[in-house]
C-alpha positions as MATLAB code, in Angstrom:
seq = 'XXXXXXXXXXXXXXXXXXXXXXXXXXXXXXXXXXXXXXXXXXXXXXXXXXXXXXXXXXXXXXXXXXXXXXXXXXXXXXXXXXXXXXXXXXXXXXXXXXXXXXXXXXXXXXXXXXXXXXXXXXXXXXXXXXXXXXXXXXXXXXXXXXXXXXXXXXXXXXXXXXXXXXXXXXXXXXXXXXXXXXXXXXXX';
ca = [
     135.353   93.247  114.054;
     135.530   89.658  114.009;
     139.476   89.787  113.062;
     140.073   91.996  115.876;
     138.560   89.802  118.252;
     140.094   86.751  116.988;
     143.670   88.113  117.499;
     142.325   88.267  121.503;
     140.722   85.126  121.729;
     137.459   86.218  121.785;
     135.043   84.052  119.388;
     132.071   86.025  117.948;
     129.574   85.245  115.749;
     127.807   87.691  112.831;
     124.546   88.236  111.994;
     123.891   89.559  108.730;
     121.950   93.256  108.556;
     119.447   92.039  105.805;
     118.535   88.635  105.037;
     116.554   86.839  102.216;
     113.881   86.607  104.376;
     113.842   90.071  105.502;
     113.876   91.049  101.572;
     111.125   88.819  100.562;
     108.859   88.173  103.382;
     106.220   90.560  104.382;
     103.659   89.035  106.789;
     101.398   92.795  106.843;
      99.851   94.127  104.339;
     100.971   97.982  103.744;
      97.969  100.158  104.640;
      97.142  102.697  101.896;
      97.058  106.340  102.878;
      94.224  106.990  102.802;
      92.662  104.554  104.939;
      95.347  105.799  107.874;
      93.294  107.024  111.040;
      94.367  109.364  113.888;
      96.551  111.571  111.392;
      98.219  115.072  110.787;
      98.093  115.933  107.295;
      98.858  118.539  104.936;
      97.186  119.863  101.446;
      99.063  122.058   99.116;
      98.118  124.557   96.933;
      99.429  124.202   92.740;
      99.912  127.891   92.945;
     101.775  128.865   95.407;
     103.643  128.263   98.497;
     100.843  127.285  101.297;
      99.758  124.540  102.691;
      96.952  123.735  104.796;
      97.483  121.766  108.121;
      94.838  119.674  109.431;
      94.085  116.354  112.163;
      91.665  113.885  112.233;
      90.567  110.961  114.098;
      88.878  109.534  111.036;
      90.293  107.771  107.730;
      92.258  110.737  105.775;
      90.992  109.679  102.499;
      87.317  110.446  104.317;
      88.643  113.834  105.814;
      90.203  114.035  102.434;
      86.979  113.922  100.345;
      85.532  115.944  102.388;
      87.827  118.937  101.637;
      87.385  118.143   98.084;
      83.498  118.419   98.379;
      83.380  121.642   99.758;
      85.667  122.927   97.267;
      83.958  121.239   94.366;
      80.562  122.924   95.626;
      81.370  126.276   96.185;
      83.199  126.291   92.598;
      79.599  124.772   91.300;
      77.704  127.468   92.907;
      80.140  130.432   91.839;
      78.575  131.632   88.300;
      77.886  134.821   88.207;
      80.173  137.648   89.863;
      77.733  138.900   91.717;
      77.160  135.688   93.365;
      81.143  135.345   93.503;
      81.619  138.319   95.454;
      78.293  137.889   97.929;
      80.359  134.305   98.312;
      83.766  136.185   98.896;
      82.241  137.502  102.574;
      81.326  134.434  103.651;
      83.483  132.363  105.811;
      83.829  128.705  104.558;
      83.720  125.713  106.761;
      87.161  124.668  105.469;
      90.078  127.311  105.273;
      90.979  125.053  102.202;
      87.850  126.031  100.588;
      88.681  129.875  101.605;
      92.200  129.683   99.867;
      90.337  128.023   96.977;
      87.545  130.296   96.174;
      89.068  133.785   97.159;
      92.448  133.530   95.166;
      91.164  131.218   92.116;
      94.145  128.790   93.144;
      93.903  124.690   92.626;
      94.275  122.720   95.556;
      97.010  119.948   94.556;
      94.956  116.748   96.267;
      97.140  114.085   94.611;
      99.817  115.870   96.695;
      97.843  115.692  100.051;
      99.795  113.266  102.284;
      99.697  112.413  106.566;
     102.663  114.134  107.844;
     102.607  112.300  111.569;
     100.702  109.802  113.294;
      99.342  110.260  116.542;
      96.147  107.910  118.379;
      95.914  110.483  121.522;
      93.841  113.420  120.720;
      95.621  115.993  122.794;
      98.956  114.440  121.682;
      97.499  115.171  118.067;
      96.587  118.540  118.598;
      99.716  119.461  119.816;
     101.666  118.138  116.888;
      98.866  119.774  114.700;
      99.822  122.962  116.536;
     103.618  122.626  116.331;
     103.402  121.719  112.273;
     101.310  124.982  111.609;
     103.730  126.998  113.441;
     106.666  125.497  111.367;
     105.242  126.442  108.156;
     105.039  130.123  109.411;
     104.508  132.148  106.513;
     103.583  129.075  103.856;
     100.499  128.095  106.399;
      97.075  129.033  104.937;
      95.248  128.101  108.239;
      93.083  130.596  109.950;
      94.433  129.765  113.354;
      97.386  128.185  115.300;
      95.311  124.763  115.546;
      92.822  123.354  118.238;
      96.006  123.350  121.068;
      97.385  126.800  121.989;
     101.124  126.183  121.821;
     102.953  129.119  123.811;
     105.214  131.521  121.634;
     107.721  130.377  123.935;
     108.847  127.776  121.356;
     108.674  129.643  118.134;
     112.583  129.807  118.304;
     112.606  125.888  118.084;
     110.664  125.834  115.358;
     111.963  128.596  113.166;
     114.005  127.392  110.084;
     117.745  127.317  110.882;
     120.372  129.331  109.028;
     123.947  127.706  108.553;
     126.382  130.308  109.502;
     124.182  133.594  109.994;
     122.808  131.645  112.890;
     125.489  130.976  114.946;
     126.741  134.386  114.922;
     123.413  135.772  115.985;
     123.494  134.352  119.946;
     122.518  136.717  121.856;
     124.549  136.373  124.951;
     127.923  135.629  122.203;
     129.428  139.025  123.498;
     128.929  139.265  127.080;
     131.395  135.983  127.978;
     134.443  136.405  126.344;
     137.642  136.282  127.592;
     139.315  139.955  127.409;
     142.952  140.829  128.102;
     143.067  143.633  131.208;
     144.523  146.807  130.284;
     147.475  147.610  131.082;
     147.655  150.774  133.567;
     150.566  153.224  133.334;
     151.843  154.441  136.629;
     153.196  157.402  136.470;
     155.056  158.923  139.395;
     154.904  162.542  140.168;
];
């Protein structure tokens, strides 16, 4: 850029993108993930596919541990298969728990991670709410989240297809340009 100016008289002075400063100096201290607050996060399961969608307000290693306590409990209680299946009817406090306990899956905690980062509550909800309905079919939550998002916007969040997609519009046919027939006159 510089050259090109120069040939026009105009003087212009770089900056480079990255420094040594930049690469070396780091005032903050990175905050470890699990002392993040005011999260969205999101537990798989080893098993399978699903993942569990949460928010808190809290720390997510707390909310974290928490999950991890219920599931550690019910799996201490469950002996007997008698006491598995009186268990199986009951509705945990955590759907994690529920995935857990009914289908004998691991939950993969080292893989738990915050997936956005919101301080307003609503605001948090609402992303909650619009993560759960991405995951569709792969969600193991009971419900759409604490934030009723309209089915208005499932189209914006369903996964896009490369070229089956664009051929799918629904209005594709209606606007095309189409030559006029040609009508024969006949005379009589």
């Amino acid at each position: 850029m510089s050259r090109v100016y120069k040939r026009h008289g105009i003087p212009t002075a770089m900056r480079p993108f990255q420094s040594i400063r930049s690469l070396l100096v780091h005032p903050k201290d990175r905050h470890r993930p699990q002392d993040i607050c005011e999260c969205v996060y999101k537990i798989p399961c080893r098993n399978c596919n699903k993942t569990y969608i949460g928010e808190t307000g809290r720390a997510f290693g707390v909310r974290l541990q928490e999950h991890r306590q219920e599931v550690s409990q019910r799996d201490v209680r469950a002996y007997t298969r008698s006491t598995s299946r009186s268990l199986a009817g009951e509705q945990n406090k955590s759907t994690v728990t529920d995935h857990a306990m009914s289908l004998n899956h691991v939950i993969d905690w080292d893989q738990a991670k915050f997936i956005d980062r919101v301080s307003n509550r609503v605001d948090r909800w609402i992303k909650e709410a619009i993560h759960i309905r991405k995951e569709q079919d792969k969600s193991m939550n009971r419900d759409e989240g604490s934030y009723q998002l309209s089915h208005m916007y499932d189209n914006l969040f369903a996964p896009k297809l490369s070229c089956e997609r664009r051929l799918d519009r629904p209005f594709r046919g209606r606007f095309q340009w189409k030559p006029k027939r040609q009508q024969s006159t006949i005379n009589k």
